[in-house]
N, C-alpha and C positions, 0 to 999 in steps of 0.2 A: 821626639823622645827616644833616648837609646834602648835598650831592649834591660843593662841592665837595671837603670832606673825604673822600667814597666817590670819584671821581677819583684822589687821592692814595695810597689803596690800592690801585691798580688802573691802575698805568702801564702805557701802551698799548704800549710802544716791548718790552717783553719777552716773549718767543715762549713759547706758555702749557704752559708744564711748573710745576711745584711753587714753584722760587723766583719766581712772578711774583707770590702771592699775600702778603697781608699779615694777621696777627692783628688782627680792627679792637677786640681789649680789650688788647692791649698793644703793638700797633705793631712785632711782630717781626719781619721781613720774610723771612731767612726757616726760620722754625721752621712755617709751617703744612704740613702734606701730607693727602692724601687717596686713599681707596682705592675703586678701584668694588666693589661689594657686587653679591652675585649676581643681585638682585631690577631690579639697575639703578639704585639710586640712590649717591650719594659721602658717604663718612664722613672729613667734615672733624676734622683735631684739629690744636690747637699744642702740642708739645712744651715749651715755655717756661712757659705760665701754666694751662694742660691747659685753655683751652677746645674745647671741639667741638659734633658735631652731625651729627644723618642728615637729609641733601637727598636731593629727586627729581632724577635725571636728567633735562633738557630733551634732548629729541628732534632739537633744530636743532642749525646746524654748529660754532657756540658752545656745545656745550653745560659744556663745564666751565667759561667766564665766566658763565654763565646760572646755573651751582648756584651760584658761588661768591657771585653777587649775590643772591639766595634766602639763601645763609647770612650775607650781611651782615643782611636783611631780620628772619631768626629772630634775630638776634643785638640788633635794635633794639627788638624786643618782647618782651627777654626768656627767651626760648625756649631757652637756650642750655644742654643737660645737662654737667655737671663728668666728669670724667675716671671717679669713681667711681660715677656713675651710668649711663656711656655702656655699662660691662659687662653693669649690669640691663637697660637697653635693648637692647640685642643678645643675648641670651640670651631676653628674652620676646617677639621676635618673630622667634627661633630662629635667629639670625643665627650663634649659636655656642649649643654647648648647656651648660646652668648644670653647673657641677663636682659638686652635690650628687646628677646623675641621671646624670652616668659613677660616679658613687661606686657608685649603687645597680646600674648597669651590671654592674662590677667583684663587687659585695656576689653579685647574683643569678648570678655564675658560680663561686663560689666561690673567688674572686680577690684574697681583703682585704691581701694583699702585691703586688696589680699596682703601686702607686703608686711599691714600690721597684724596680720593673724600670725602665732607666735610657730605655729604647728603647719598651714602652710608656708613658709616663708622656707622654713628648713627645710621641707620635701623638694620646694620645688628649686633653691638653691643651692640644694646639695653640690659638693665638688666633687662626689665620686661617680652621680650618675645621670643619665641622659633624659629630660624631659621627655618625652615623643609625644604626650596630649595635655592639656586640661584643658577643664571646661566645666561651669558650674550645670549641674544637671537639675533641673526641677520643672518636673515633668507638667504640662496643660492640667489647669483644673480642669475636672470631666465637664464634661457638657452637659448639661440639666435640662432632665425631664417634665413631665409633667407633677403637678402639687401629687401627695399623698392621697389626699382627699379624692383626685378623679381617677386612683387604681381601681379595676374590676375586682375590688378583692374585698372580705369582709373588714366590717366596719373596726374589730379588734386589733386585726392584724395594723390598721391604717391607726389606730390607740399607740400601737408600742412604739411605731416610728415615730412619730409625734414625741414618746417618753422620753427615746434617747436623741430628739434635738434633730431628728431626720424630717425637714419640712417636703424636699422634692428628691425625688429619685436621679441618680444619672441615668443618661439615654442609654446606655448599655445593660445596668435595670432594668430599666423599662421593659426593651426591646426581648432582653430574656423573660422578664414574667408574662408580655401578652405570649411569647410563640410556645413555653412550655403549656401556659393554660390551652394553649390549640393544640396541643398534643406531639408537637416536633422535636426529635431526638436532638439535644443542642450540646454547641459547645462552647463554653465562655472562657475567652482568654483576655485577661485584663491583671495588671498589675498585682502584687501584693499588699495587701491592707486597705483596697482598693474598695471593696463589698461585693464578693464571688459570694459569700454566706447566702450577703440578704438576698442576691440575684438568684438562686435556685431557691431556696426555703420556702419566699412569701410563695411561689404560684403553687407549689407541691403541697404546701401547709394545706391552702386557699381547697386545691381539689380534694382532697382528704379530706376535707372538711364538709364538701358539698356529698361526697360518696357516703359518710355515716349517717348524716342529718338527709340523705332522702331516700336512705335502705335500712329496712329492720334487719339488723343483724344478731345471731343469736349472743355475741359475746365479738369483745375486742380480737381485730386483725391486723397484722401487720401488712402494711401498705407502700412503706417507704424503706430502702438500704439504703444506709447511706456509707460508704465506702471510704477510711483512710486510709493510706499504706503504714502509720504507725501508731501503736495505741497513745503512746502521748499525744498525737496529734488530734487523736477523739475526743480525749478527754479535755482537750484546750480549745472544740469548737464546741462543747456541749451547753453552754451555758448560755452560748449565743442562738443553738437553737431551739435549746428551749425554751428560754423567753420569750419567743414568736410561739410555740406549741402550745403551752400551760393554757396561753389567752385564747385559744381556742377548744380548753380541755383535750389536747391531743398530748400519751403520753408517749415520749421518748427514754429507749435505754439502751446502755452501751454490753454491747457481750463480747467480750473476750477473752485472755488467757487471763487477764487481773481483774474479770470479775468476781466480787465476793461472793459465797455461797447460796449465800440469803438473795441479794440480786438476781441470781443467775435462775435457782426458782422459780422468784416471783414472774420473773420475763418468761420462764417454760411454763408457768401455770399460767398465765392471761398478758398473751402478747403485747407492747407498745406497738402502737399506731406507726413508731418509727427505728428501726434499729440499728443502732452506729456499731459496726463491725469493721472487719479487714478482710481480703480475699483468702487467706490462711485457714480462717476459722470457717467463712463458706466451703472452701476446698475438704476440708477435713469431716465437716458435720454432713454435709452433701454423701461422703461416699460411705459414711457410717451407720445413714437413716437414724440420725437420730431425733430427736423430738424437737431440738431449733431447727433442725431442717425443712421438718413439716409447717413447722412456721412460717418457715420463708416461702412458701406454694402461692400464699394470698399475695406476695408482692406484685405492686405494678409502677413503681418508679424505680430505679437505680441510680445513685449518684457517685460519681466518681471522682472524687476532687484531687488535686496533684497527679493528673492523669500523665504526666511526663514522663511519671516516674516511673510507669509501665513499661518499658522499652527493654529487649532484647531476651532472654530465658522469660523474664519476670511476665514481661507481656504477653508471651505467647500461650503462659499459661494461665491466665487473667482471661485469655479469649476464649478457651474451651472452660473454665469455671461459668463465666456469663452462659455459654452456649446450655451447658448444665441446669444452671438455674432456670432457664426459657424452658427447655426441656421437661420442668419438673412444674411450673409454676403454669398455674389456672387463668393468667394473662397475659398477654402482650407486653412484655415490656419496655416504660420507656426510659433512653437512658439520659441522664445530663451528666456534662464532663466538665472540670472546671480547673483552668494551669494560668499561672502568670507566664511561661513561657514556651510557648508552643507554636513555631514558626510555620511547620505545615500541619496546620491541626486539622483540617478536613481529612487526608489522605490518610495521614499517621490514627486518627479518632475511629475513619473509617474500617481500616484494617484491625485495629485493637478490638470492636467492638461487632464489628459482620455488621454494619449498616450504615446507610447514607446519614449522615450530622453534616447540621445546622451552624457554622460558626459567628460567634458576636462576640465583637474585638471591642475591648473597653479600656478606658482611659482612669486615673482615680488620682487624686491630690497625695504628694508627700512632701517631704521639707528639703530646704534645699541641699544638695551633698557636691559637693566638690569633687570632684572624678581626674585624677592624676594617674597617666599611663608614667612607667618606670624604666628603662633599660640600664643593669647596672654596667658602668665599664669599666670603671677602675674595682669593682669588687666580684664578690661572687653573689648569686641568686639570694643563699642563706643568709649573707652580711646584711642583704639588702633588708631581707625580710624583716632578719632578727633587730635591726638599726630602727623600724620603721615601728614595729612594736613597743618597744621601749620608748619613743618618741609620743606615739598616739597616748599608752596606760601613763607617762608621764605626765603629761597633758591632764590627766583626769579624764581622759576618753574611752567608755568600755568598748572593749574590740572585739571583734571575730576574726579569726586569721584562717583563709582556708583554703586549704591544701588539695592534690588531685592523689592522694594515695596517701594508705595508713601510715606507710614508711614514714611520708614527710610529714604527716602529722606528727609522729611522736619522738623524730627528730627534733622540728622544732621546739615541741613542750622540753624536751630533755636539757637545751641546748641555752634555752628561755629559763628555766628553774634554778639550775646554776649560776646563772645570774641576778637570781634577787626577783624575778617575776612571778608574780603570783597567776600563774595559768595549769590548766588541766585540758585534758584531751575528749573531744567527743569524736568518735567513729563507727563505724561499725563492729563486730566483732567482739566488743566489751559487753558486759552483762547490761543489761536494763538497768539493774538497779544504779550502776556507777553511772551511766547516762544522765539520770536523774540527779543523781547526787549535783554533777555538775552546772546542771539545768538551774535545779535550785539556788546552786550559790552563788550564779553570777544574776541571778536575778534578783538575788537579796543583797549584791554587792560585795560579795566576800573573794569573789574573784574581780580582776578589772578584762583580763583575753580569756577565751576561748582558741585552743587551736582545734582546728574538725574537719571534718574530711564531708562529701556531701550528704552527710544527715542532718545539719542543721540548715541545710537553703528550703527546706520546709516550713508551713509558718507557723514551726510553735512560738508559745510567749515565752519570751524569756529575759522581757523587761526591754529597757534603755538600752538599745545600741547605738553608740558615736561615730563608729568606723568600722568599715571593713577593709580586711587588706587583704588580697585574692592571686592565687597562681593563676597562671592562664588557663582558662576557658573559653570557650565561645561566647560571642558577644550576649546573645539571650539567657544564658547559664549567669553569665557573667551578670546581669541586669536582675535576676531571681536573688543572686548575691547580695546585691547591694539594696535592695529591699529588703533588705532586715533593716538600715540605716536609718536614722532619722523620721521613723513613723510618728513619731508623738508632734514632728514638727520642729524640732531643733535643727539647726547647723550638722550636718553631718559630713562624714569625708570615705570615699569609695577609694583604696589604692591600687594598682592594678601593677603587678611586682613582675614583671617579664622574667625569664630564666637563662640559664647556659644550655640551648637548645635550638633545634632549626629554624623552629617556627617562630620564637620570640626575635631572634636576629632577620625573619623575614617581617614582621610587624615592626620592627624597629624604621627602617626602611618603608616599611606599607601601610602604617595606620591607618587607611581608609579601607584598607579589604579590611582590617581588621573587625572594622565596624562594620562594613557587608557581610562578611562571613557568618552565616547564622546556622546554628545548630537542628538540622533535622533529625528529628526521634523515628525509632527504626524500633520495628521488630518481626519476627517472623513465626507465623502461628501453623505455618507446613514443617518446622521441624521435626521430625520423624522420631526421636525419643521425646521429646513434649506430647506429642501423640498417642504416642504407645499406652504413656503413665498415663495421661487425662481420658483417653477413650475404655482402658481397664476401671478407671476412678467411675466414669459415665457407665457402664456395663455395672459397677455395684449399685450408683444411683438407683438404675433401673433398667432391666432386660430390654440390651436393642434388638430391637426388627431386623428380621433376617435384609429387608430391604428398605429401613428406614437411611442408608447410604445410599442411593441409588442414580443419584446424577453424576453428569461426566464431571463436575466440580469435586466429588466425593471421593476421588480415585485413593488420594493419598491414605485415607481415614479407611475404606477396605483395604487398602496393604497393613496398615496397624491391625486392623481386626486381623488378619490372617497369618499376621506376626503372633499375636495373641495366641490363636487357635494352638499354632505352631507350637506356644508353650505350655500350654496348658495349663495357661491362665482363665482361658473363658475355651468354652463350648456350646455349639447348641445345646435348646432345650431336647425334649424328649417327642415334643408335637415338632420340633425342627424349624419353628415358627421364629427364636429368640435367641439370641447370643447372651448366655448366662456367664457369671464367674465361676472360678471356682475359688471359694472363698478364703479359704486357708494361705492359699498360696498366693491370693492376687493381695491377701490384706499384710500378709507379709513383704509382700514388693512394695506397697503402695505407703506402708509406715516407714522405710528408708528415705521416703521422696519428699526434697523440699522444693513447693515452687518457685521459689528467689533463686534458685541455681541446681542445675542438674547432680554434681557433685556431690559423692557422698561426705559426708560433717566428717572432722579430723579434731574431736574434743583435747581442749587442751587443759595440765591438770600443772598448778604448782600448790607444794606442799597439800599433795593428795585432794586438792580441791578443784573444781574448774572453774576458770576462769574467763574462757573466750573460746572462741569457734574459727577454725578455718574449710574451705572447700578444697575441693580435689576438682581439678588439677592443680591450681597455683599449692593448696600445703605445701607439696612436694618441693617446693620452690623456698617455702619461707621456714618449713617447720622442719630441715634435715637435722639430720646429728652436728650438734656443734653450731646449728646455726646461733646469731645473736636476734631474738626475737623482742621486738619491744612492747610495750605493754606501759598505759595512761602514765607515760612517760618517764619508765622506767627500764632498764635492758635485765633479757636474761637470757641465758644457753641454755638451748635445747640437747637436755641431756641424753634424751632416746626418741626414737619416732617409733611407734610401733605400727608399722604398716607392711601387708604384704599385696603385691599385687593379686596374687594367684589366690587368697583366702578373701572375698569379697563380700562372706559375710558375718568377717568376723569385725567389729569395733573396730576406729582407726582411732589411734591416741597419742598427743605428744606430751612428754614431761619436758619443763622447765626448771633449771637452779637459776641461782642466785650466781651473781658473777660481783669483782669487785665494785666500785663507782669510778676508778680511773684505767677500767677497762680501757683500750686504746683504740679498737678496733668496733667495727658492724661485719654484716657479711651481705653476698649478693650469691646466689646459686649461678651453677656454668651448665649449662643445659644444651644437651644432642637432641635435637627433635628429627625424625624422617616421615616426609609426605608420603602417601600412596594414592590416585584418583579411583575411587572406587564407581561412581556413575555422575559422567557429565549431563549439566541439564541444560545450559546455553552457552551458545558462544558467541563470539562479534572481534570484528576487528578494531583495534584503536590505533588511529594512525595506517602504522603497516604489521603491526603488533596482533597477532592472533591472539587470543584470550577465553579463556574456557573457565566457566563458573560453574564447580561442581561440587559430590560430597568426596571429603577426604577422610583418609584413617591417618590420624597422624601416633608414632610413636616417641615418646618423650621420654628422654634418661636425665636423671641430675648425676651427674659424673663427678662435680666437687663444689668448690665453691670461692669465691677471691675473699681476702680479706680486706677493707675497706677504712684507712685511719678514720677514725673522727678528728671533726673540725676542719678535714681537709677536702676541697672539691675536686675529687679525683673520678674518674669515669674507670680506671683499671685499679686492679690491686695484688696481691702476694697468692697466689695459687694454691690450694690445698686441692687433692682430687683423690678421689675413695677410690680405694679399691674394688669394693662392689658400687655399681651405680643404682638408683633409685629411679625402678621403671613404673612407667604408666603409659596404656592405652587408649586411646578414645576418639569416632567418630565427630567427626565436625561438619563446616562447610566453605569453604574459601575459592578463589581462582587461584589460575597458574599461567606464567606465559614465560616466553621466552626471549631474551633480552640481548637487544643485541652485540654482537665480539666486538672491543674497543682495538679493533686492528693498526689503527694509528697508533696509540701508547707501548702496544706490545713490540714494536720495530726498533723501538730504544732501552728494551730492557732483555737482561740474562735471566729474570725469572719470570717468563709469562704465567705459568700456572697459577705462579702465587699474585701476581699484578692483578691477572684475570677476575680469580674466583674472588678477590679483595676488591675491585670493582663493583662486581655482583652483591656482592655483602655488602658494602657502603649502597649504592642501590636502593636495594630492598629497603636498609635504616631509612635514608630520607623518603622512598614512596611513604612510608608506611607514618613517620614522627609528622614529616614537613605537611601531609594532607590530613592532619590533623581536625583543621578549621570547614576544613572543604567537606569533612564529612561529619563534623557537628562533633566531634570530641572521640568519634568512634575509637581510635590507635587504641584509645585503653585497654580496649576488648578486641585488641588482634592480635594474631602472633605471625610473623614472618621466618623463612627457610630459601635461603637461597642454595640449593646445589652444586657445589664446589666449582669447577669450569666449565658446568656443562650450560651455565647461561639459563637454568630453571630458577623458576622465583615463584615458591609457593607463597599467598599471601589470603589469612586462614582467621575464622572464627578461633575467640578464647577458648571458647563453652563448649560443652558437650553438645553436640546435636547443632550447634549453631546460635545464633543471636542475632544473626540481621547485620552486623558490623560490617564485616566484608563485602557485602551486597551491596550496599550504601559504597565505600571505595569502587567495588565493581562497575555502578554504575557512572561514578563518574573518576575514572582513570585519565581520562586523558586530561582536564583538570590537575588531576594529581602528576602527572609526568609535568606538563609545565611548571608549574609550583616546586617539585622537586628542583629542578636543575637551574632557579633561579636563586632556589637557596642557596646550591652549590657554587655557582658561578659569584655570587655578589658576596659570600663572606669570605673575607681579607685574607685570612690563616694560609700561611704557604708549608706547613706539615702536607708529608705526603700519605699521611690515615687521614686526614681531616681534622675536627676538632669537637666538643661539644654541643658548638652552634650549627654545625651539618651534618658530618656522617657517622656521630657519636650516639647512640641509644642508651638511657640509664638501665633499658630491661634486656640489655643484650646478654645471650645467654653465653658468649664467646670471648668475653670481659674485653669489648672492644678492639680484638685483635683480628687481623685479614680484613682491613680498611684500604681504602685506596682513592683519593679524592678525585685528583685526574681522569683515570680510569671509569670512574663513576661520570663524573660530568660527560665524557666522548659517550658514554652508553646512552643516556638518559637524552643527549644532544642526538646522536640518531633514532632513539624511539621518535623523537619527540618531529624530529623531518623525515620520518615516512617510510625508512627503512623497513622492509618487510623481512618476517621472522615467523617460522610454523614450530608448533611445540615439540611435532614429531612421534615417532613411537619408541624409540629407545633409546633409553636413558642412563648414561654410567657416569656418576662423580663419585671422587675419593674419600667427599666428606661433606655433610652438611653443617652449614654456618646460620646460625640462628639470630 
C-alpha cells in the first residue's frame, strides 16, 4: 500500500478515538474498533467484513496511531486472522479460555447442567474475560457428635436444643463444651453460620449456673463478657443467647453507647449474669472507675467472638484492656475466642490475649455456592465488576459486592446508581445510623447490592444473600466473604473479580498459590505509643506498684512508665510505694485516644453538620483542600481542611461542598514522606541482603494532588501541587535495606540517575503490592520510600507506633523477593515504567512516575541470587520516591 493511500485512512484532522480509524480491506470508516488486552497489546477488528488482528502497544504518546500503522503493516503482508480464527488465537495464548476446558471445568465439579444456569453460563462464557477457576464449593456436613441428651449439661439447656430441632451436636461442639467446662482458654475456628454461638454459650451458661445454685450470693453478679467488635453485632447475637439464658433464669444485657437510659440503670443497679459489650466501652469505663466497671471485677469468663478482627493498633490495644481487666477482677480469667477465619489462631490468639489457647477447628453445613475466579482481559477491573453486578441483581440475586478500600466502595455505588441500580454503600466511616439504614433495607428487600468495604464480612443478619462478588483478598478473608452466601441453603454463587494489579496477573498464572496463600493476622502489643496511652489508662484504673513491672519481660512497660513520669502524667505516691496519675492531665490525653487507630479524628462537617470521620495520617491524604471526597455514593470538594500540625490540641476538621453530578474528575494526593532510623532492634540477612527491623520517624508532606478522569482506569493524572504542602509527623515501625545497583541496565543508558532511582521505586511498588498474599493482605497497612539512587528502601508500618504489618513482610522477605520478580519477569507489557499489573501502585504518592521495569527486575534478580549489600552509615539522595 502506497503511503499516500495509508494518509487517506488516517486523517489527521480527527481526535483519536475509534471513528478516526479506517478498514484498509473495505474502506469502512467506521466499523473498526479496538480493545486494549491485558498483556498491553490492541485487538483490532471491523465489524463489517470481520477483519482483525493482535498488535503491540507502542510505548510512545501515539501509541494507538503507532498499532494502528503496525496493523495496516500486518494487513499488507497478509497477516490478517478472519474473525473465526481470532477466537483460536485468543484462547491459545489465553487471552480467554477455550469453551471445551470450562466444559471440563463444569464436567469435574459435577456441574453437566451449569450451562443451563442463565447466570453462570454468562460469567463463565463471557468473551471479555479469562476463567482461571470454578468449582462448586459446598463445604463437608460437620461431623456429629454425641445426642443432646448425653451432654454434661443441665437438663434445660438440653430443652432448648431439642426446641430449635438441634438433636446431636457437631464434634467441634462438642469438643469446645467438654474443654471450656474443664477450664481451658480455647479457641474455635469454624465456619460462618456454622454454631460458634452454641459452641461457647451452652458450657459458660452450664458453669454459671452451677456457681449461683451452689453459692449464697448477696445479689446478682456478672460472670460472663461477652465481647463484639460492633454493637449491631450484639444486638443480632442477643436473642440467641438469650434463649439458652432465660431457661436457666440467667439474665443477660447489652451496654453500650445505644443503650437506653432506663436499660443502662437497671444493669448499674443489679448486674446480669451476662454482659454483651465491646472493648471501647470496657477501655473507657475501666479508666473512668465508674460504676459498670466495678461490675466487671466479678467476671470470670471473657468471650471474644470475631477475634480476627483484632489485628494491628486494634489488637494491641485489646491486649493491655484484657491485662486491665485481670488486673482489676477478683478471678482468673477464662478467655474463649471464636473466628471463621483464623489460619494461625494458636500463635496470633496467643499474643492477642498473654496466654497459651486451645485451638478446635470446626466444620458446619451451608448450601451450595459456585465459586468463579475472573481475570478481566479485554476490560478493566471496574467493567468487570460493574458487568457482574448488573448481571447477578438482574437475575433476582441479592449481592454484596466488596471492596478493599472506601475509595472503591463508593466508586462503585456511584458508578452502579447511575445506572439504574438500586445499591447503597456500607463502610466505615459513615455514621451508625446510615449503616443501619442500609442494613435495614436490603434485608427488607428495598435494596438488591450492597457495595462495602470489610464491615460487613461480619456475621450480622441482614437477611438472604445470593452472591457475593469480592476484590482480592486472601483466601481465608476471602472464604469469611462468601459465607454470607447461601446460609438459608439455596444455590448461591461466590465471584472473585481479579484487578489491574501485580498480584491478580500473578494468580492469574498461579491459582494454586492463590488457594495456599492464607492470611496470617498480626499484631503487635510492644508498640510503645499503644503502651504509653494504655499503661497511663492502667495507672487511672489503679495505682501501679512501684515494682508490679519487675521481670526482664517488663522492660518495655517501665520505659512507658518513665515516659510517663517524664511527662507528668503520673508520679509516685507520697509513701513512693505507687505510680499515681495526675488526673487532669492524663484525662485529658486519654479522652483524645481512640483504640481502633492511634490517630487523632479529623471530623468531617457538610452543611454545618457531621457526617463521617477520618484518622490522621491517611486525612491528610483524602481530606486536602480541593480534594474530591466521596461519601454513601456521592462526591463532594473538600472546601477547607482545618488542620495545623504545630496546634495539636486544637480540633482537626474538614468542610465539604457540593460539586456538580458531571463533575469529570476524583483526586489522589502526591505525597514526600522521609525515613529516619531512630533505634534498630534486629537484623538478619536475606539472601546476601542485610536487613534491619527497627523503629522509624517518618516525615510526611502532601505537596498536591493528580486529578483522576472518572470512568477512566488510569493509574496517573493532571498535577495540581500547593504551594504550602500539608505536613505530618509520626513514629512507626518498618525495616530497611539496601538494594542492589542494576549495573548491567545502567551501561545502556544516558540517564543512570534517573533509570536507577526508578528501578528502586518500581522495587519497592512490587516488594510491597506483589507480597500481598504472602503476608495475608498486610500492603494495606504499609507504606513504602525508596531513596532516590542511593539504593535505600524503607519499608514501614501505616500507623502510628506500628501495627505488626511490616513485621509479618520482615519476616518473610525472602518470599517476597521471589514473588516480586516473578511478577516482573512473567507480565507481557514491554513499557519501560511497567504497567498496572507490576510496577504500578494505586497509593503511589508519586502518581506513578520514576518507574523502571527492567532496572527493577536486574535488581530484585540479584537480591534474589545472593548478591551481598550492607546498609551502611551514610546516606545522601536527592529525593524520596513514595
Amino acid at each position: 500500500m502506497d503511503k499516500g493511500v495509508r494518509n487517506n485512512l488516517f486523517p489527521k484532522y480527527i481526535s483519536p478515538i475509534v471513528s478516526r480509524y479506517r478498514c484498509p480491506a473495505c474502506n469502512s470508516f467506521n466499523s473498526v474498533d479496538f480493545n486494549k488486552i491485558f498483556d498491553g497489546r490492541l485487538l483490532f477488528s471491523c465489524s463489517k467484513c470481520k477483519n482483525c488482528a493482535l498488535v503491540p502497544k507502542h510505548s510512545d504518546a501515539d501509541s494507538h496511531d503507532s498499532a494502528y500503522l503496525e496493523f495496516l503493516d500486518l494487513y499488507d503482508n497478509g497477516r490478517i486472522a478472519k474473525s473465526d480464527d481470532l477466537n483460536a488465537i485468543m484462547q491459545q495464548e489465553r487471552i480467554l479460555r477455550p469453551p471445551s476446558e470450562i466444559k471440563r471445568l463444569l464436567e469435574s465439579n459435577n456441574n453437566k447442567k451449569g450451562t443451563k444456569n442463565k447466570l453462570l453460563t454468562e460469567v463463565l462464557y463471557s468473551q471479555q474475560d479469562y476463567v482461571v477457576d470454578y468449582r462448586v464449593i459446598q463445604g463437608p456436613d460437620g461431623k456429629l457428635g454425641s445426642t443432646v441428651d448425653d451432654l454434661p449439661v443441665d437438663d434445660r439447656i438440653t430443652s432448648v436444643l431439642s426446641r430449635k430441632g438441634i438433636k446431636r451436636l457437631y464434634t467441634f461442639q462438642e469438643e469446645s463444651v467438654n474443654k471450656i467446662l474443664r477450664g481451658k482458654n480455647t479457641v474455635i475456628v469454624a465456619p460462618t453460620a456454622s454454631g460458634k454461638t452454641e459452641a461457647f454459650c451452652i458450657p459458660i451458661l452450664q458453669k454459671i449456673s452451677e456457681v449461683i445454685h451452689s453459692s449464697l450470693l448477696p445479689s446478682r453478679q456478672v460472670f460472663g463478657i461477652f465481647v463484639y467488635p460492633t454493637k449491631a453485632l450484639s444486638r443480632d447475637q442477643l436473642p440467641k443467647i438469650r434463649e439458652f439464658a432465660e431457661s436457666l433464669g440467667i439474665h443477660v444485657g447489652i451496654f453500650d453507647g445505644d443503650t437506653p437510659p432506663n436499660e443502662r440503670n437497671s444493669i448499674l443497679d443489679s448486674g446480669p449474669e451476662i454482659i454483651i459489650t465491646n472493648f471501647d466501652v470496657i477501655h473507657y469505663h475501666l479508666w473512668h472507675k465508674t460504676k459498670f466497671s466495678y461490675l466487671l471485677r466479678t467476671s470470670r469468663f471473657l468471650v471474644v467472638d470475631e477475634a480476627h478482627i483484632y489485628t494491628g493498633v486494634f489488637g494491641a490495644n485489646v491486649h493491655y484492656i484484657i491485662k486491665r481487666l485481670e488486673r482489676l477482677s477478683r478471678n482468673k480469667l477464662q478467655v474463649i475466642a471464636a473466628s471463621a477465619t483464623l489460619k494461625n489462631a494458636s500463635e496470633f490468639c496467643g499474643t492477642l490475649f498473654g496466654r497459651e489457647m486451645e485451638v478446635i477447628q470446626g466444620e458446619g453445613r451451608k448450601g451450595k455456592i459456585n465459586f468463579v475466579m475472573l481475570f478481566p482481559s479485554l476490560r478493566s477491573h471496574r467493567s468487570l465488576v460493574l458487568d457482574l453486578v448488573k448481571r447477578t441483581t438482574g437475575g433476582g440475586h441479592k449481592t454484596i459486592v466488596f471492596s478493599n478500600s472506601h475509595l472503591g466502595s463508593e466508586l462503585l455505588s456511584f458508578y452502579l446508581s447511575r445506572q439504574g441500580i438500586k445499591i447503597k454503600v456500607h463502610r466505615a466511616g459513615l455514621l451508625p445510623s446510615v449503616r443501619k439504614i442500609v442494613e435495614q433495607s436490603f434485608k427488607d428487600g428495598k435494596l438488591m447490592a450492597i457495595s462495602a468495604t470489610p464491615t460487613l464480612e461480619l456475621g450480622i443478619d441482614i437477611g438472604d444473600v445470593d452472591a457475593i462478588i469480592s476484590s482480592i483478598v486472601p483466601i481465608n478473608r476471602l472464604t469469611q466473604r462468601f459465607g454470607r452466601a447461601a446460609r438459608r441453603g439455596q444455590e448461591g454463587y461466590a465471584l472473585l473479580a481479579l484487578g489491574n494489579d501485580p498480584i491478580s496477573q500473578y494468580y492469574r498464572s498461579h491459582p494454586d498459590d492463590y488457594l495456599a496463600d492464607q492470611e496470617q493476622a498480626y499484631t503487635d502489643p510492644s508498640n510503645p505509643f499503644v503502651q504509653e496511652y494504655q499503661i497511663l489508662a492502667m495507672a487511672c484504673d489503679k495505682p501501679i506498684s512501684k515494682y508490679e513491672f519487675h521481670n526482664e519481660n517488663s522492660r518495655n512497660v517501665n520505659d512507658a512508665i518513665q515516659k510517663l513520669v517524664s511527662k507528668d502524667l503520673i508520679r509516685l505516691s507520697s509513701d513512693e510505694k505507687f505510680f499515681v496519675p495526675n488526673f487532669k492531665k492524663a484525662y485529658e490525653k486519654l479522652n483524645e485516644y481512640s483504640i481502633r487507630g492511634i490517630g487523632n479524628k479529623v471530623d468531617i462537617f457538610f452543611n454545618k453538620r457531621i457526617v463521617g470521620q477520618r484518622t490522621l495520617p491517611q486525612a491528610i491524604e483524602e481530606l486536602h483542600q480541593n480534594a474530591i471526597y466521596f461519601l454513601s455514593g456521592k462526591r463532594y470538594e473538600v472546601k477547607k481542611l482545618h488542620y495545623d500540625a504545630q496546634q495539636t490540641e486544637q480540633p482537626y476538621y474538614a468542610e465539604l461542598m457540593s460539586i456538580p453530578a458531571d463533575y469529570q474528575y476524583y483526586t489522589r494526593a502526591m505525597v514526600d514522606e522521609w525515613p529516619s532510623i531512630i533505634e534498630i532492634y534486629e537484623q538478619k540477612k536475606v539472601f546476601g541482603i542485610e536487613v534491619k527491623y527497627c523503629s522509624l520517624k517518618i516525615q510526611k508532606k502532601v505537596v498536591g494532588y493528580a486529578n483522576i478522569e472518572i470512568g477512566q482506569e488510569m493509574t496517573q493524572g493532571k498535577k495540581v501541587m500547593f504551594s504550602e504542602p500539608i505536613e505530618f509527623e509520626f513514629i512507626t515501625k518498618g525495616f530497611v535495606f539496601r538494594a542492589p545497583k542494576p549495573i548491567d541496565i545502567l551501561k545502556y543508558t544516558n540517564d543512570e540517575d534517573y533509570v536507577e532511582m526508578s528501578g528502586y521505586h518500581a522495587s519497592e511498588h512490587v516488594l510491597i503490592e506483589g507480597s500481598s498474599m504472602i503476608t495475608g493482605g498486610a500492603s494495606q497497612d504499609m507504606g513504602g520510600v525508596s531513596l532516590g539512587s542511593s539504593g535505600l528502601i524503607f519499608i514501614h508500618d501505616g500507623s502510628i507506633g506500628g501495627n505488626g504489618a511490616s513485621r509479618v513482610l520482615y519476616e518473610r522477605f525472602d518470599n517476597a523477593i521471589r514473588r516480586a520478580l516473578r511478577i516482573l519477569v512473567e507480565c507481557p507489557c514491554k513499557s519501560e515504567s511497567g504497567c498496572p499489573r507490576c510496577t504500578y501502585s494505586y497509593r503511589c504518592g508519586n502518581n506513578n512516575e520514576y518507574l523502571h521495569k527492567i532496572a527493577a527486575i536486574e535488581i530484585l534478580n540479584k537480591a534474589a541470587s545472593g548478591q551481598q549489600t550492607e546498609i551502611g552509615q551514610n546516606v545522601q539522595a536527592d529525593r524520596a520516591l513514595v
